[in-house]
N, C-alpha and C positions, 0 to 999 in steps of 0.2 A: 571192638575196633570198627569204627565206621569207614566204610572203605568209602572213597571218590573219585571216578575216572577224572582226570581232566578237561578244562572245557573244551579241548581241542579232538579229543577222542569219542568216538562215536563206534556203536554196536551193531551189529547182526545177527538176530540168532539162526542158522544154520540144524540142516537134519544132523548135524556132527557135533555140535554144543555151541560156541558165541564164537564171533569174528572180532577185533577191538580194531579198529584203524583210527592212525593218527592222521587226521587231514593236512597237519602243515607237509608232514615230511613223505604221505603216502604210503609208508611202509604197513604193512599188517599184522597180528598177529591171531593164529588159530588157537583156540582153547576147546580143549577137548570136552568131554561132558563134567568129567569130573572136576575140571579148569572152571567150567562155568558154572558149576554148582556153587564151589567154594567164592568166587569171587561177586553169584547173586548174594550167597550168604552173607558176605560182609558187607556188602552194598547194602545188602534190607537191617544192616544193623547189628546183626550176628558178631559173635565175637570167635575166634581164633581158635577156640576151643570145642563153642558150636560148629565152626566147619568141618574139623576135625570128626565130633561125634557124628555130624548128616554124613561123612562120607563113610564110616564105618558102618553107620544102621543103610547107606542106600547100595555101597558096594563090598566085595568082599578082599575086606583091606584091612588090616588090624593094625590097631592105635597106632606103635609107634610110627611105621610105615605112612600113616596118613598123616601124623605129625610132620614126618619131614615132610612131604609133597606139599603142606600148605605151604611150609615155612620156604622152601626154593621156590613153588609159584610167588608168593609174596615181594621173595627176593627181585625177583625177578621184574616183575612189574613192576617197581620202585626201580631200578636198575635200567630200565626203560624210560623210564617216566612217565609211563600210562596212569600213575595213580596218586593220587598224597592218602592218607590215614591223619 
């Protein structure tokens, strides 16, 4: 899944993980580290399942657990409109 913020949405990475702000509307949102792992990962091209596996080998999280956290972060950011795929 090739993730893509929108062109309206802009980054900061943060000592706490990435910042995503939408410039039209201002609003923000924080992404914690493991928020911003998963969403470099799909950004560099990564697919869904590689997010999945970097968060299991970088934190201590087992599969399914990390399955779902992509799949609501995902939701979520699509639900926002921070991203298309």
């Amino acid at each position: 899944m090739a993730l893509q913020l929108r062109t309206h949405i802009s980054t900061a990475e943060t000592d706490y993980g990435t910042v995503l702000l939408d410039e039209r509307s201002g609003q923000y949102w924080q992404l914690n580290a493991t928020g911003a792992l998963v969403v470099q990962t799909l950004r560099d091209g990564g697919t869904q399942a590689e997010a999945v596996a970097t968060l299991v080998d970088q934190f201590e999280v087992d599969e399914s657990q990390a399955n779902a956290d992509v799949a609501a972060l995902l939701d979520g950011l699509h639900s926002a409109g921070l991203v298309t795929s």
